[in-house]
N, CA, C and O of each residue as an XYZ file, in Angstrom:
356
protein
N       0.833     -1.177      0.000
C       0.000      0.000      0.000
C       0.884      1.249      0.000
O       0.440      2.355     -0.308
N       2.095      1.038      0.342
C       2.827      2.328      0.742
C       3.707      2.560     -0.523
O       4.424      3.551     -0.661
N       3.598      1.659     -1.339
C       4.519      1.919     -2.575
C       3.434      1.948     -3.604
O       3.742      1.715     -4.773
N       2.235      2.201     -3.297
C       1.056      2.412     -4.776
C       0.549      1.375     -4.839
O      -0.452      1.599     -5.521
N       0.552     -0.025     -4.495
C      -0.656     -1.150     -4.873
C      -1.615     -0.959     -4.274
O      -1.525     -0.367     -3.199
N      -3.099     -1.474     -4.849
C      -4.274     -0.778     -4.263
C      -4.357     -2.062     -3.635
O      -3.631     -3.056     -3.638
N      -6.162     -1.565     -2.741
C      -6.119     -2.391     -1.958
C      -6.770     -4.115     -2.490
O      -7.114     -4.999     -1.705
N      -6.786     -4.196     -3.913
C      -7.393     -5.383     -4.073
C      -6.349     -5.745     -4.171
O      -6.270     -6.650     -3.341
N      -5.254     -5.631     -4.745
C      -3.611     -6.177     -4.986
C      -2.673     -6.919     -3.761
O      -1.947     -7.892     -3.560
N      -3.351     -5.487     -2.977
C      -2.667     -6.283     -1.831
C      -3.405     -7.660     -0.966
O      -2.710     -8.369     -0.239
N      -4.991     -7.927     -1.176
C      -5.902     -8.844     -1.165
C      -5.061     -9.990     -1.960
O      -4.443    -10.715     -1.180
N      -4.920    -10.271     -3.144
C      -4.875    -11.363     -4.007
C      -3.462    -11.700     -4.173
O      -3.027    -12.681     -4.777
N      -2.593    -10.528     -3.406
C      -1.201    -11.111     -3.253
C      -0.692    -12.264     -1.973
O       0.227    -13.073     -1.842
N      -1.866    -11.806     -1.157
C      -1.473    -12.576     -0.066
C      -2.625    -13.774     -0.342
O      -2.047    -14.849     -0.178
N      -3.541    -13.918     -0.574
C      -4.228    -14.690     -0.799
C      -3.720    -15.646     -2.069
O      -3.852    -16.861     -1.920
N      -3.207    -15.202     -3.174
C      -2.171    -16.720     -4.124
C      -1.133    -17.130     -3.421
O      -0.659    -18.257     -3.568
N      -0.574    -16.073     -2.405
C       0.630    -17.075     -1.456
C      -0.097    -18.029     -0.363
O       0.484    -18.968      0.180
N      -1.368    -17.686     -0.126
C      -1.542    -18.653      1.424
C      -2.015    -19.913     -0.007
O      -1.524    -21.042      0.031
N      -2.898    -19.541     -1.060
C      -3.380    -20.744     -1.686
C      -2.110    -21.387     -2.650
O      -2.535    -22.135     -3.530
N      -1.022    -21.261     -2.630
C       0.155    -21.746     -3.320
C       0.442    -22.480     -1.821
O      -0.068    -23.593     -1.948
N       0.817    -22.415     -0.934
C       1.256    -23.398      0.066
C      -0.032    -24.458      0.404
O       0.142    -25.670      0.529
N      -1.322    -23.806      0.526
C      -2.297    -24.863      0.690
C      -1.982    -26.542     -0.544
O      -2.072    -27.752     -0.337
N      -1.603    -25.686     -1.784
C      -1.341    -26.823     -3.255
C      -0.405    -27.493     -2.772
O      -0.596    -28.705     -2.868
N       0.760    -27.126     -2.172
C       1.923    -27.254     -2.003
C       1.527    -28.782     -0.727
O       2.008    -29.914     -0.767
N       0.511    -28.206      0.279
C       0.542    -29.358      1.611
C      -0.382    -30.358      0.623
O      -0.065    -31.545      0.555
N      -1.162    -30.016      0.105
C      -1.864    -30.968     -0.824
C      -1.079    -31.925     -1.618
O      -1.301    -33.122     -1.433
N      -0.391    -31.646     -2.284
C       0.210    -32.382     -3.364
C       1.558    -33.123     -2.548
O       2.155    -34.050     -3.096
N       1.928    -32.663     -1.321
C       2.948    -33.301     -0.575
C       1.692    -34.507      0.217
O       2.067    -35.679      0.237
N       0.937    -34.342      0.544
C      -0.230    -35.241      1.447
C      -0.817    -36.426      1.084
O      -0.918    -37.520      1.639
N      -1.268    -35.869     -0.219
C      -1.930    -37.181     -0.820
C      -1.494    -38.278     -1.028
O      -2.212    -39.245     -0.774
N       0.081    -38.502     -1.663
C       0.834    -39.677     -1.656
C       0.646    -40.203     -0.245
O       0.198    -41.336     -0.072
N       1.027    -39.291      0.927
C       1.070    -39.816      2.395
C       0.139    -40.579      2.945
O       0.377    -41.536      3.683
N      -1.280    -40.076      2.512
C      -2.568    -40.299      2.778
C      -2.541    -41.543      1.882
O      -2.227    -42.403      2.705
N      -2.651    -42.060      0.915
C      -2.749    -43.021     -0.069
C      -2.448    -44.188      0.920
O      -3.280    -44.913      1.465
N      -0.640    -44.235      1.081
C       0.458    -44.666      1.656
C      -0.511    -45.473      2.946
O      -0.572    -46.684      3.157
N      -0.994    -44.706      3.460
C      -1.692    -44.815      4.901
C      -2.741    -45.447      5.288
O      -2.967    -46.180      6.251
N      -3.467    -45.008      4.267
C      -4.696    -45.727      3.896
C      -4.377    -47.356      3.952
O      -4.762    -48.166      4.795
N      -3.345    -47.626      2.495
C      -3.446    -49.052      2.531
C      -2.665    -49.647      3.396
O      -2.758    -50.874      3.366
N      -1.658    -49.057      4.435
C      -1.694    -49.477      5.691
C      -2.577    -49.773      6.898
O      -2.433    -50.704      7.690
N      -3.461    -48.880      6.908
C      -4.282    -49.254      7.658
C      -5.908    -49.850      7.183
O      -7.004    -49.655      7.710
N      -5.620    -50.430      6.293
C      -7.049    -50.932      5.258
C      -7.654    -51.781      5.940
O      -8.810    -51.859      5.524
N      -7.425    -52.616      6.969
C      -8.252    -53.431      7.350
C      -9.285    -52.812      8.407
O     -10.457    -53.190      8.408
N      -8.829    -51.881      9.274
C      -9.819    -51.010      9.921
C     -10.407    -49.805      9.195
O     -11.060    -48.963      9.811
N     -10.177    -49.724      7.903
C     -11.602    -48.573      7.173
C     -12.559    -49.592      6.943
O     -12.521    -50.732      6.479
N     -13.610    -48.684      7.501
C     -15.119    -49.395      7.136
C     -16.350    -49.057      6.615
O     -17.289    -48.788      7.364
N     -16.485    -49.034      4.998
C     -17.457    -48.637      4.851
C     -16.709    -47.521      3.323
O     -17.285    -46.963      2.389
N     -15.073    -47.613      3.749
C     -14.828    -46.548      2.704
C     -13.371    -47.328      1.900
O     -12.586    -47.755      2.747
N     -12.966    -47.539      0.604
C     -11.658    -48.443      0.221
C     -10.829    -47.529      0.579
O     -11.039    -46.375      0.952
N      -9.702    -48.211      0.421
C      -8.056    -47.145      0.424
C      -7.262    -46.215     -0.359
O      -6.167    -45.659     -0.277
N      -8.877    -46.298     -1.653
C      -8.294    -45.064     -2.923
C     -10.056    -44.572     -3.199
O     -10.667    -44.679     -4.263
N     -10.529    -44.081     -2.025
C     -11.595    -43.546     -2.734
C     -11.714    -41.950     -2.934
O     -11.638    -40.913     -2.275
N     -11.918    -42.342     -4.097
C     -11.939    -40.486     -4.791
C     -12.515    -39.198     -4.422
O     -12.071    -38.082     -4.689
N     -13.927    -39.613     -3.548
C     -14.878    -38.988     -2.777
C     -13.973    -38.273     -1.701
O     -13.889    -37.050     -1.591
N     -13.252    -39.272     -0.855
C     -13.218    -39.070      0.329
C     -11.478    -37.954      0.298
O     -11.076    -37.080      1.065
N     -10.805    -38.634     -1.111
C      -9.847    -37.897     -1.094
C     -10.313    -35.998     -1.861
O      -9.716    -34.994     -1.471
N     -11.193    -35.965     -2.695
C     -11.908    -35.034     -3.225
C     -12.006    -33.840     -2.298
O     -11.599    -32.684     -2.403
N     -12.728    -34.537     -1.286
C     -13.694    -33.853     -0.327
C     -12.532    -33.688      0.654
O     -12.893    -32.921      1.547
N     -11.505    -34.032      0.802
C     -10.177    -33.784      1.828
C      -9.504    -32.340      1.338
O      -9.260    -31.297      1.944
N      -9.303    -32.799     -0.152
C      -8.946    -31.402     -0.791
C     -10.000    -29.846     -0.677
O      -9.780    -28.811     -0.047
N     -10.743    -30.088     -1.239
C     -11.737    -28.593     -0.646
C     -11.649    -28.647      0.976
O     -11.311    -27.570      1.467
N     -11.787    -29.249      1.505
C     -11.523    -28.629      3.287
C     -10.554    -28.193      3.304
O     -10.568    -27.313      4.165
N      -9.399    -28.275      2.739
C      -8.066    -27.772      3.035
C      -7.749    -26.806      2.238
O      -6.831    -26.082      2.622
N      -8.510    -26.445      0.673
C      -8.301    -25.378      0.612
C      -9.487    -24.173      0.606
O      -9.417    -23.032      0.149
N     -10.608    -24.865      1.289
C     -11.350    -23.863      2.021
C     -10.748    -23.515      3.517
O     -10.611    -22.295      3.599
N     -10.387    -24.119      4.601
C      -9.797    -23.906      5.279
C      -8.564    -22.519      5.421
O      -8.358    -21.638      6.256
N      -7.957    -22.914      4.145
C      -6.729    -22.011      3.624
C      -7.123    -20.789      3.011
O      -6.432    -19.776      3.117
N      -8.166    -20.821      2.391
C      -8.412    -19.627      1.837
C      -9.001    -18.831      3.282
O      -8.411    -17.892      3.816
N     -10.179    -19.378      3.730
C     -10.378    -18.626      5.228
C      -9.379    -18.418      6.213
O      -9.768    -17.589      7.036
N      -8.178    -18.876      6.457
C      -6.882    -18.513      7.091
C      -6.664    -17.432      6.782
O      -6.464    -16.612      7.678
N      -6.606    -16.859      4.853
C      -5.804    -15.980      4.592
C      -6.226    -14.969      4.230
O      -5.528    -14.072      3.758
N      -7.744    -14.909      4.421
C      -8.708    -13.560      4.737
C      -8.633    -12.624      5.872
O      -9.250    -11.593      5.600
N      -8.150    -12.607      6.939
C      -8.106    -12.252      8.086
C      -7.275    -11.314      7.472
O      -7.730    -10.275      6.992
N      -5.636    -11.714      7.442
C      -4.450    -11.307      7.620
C      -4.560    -10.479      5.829
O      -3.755     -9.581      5.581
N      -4.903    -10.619      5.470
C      -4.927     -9.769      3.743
C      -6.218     -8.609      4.297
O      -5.818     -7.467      4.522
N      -7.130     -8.781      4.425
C      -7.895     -7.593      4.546
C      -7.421     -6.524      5.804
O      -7.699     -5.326      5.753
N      -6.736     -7.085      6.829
C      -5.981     -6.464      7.735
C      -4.784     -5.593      6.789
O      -4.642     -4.387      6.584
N      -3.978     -6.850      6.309
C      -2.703     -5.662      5.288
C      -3.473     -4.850      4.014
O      -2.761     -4.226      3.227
N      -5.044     -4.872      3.816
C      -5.379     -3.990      2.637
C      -6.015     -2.668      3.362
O      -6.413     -1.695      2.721
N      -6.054     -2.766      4.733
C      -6.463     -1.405      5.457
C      -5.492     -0.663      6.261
O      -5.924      0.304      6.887
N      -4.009     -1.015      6.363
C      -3.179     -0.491      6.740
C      -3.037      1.443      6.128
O      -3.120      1.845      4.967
N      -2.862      2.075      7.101
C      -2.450      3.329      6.436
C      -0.774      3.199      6.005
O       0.161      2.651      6.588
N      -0.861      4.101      4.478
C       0.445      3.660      3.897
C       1.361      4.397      4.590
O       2.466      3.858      4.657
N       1.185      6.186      5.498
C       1.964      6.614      6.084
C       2.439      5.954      7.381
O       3.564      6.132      7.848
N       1.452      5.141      7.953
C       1.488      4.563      9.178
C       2.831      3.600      8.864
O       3.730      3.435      9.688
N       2.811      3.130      7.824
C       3.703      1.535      7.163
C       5.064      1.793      6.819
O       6.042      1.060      6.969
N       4.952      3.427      6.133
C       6.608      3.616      6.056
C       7.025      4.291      7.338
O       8.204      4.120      7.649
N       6.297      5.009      8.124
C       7.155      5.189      9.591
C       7.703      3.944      9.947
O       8.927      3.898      9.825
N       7.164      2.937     10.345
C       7.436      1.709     11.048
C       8.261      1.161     10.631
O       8.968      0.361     11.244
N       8.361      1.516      9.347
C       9.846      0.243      8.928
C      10.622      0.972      8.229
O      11.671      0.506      7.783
């Protein structure tokens, strides 16, 4: 804000960084989760060890989760005063 980006810029800058690490725990997870699953396959019940649903529906919680994380802290840095921002630092 203090160098001229408005305030939607500063919204969608912080918001593609929180949703670039959300991709990031995702795409590191799923192998893990897979992995895990068919380790522990004999106690799921009711669901197999590659079901698409359940991995689907894992992904939107996490990056709904993530996107609501990174609303707080972006609409906070899009109301900062810009004189307030270059005193401070």
């Amino acid at each position: 804000m203090a160098l001229g980006a408005n305030r939607n810029s500063v919204v969608s800058l912080i918001l593609r960084e929180v949703l670039a690490l959300a991709v990031w725990a995702i795409a590191l997870s799923i192998p893990v989760a897979i992995l895990s699953a068919r380790a522990i396959r004999s106690q799921l019940f009711g669901v197999s060890a590659a079901d698409p649903v359940v991995y689907a529906l894992a992904i939107m919680v996490i990056a709904v989760v993530a996107g609501a994380a990174g609303i707080i802290p972006s609409r906070r840095a899009a109301t900062v005063d810009p004189a307030r921002a270059l005193r401070t630092d």
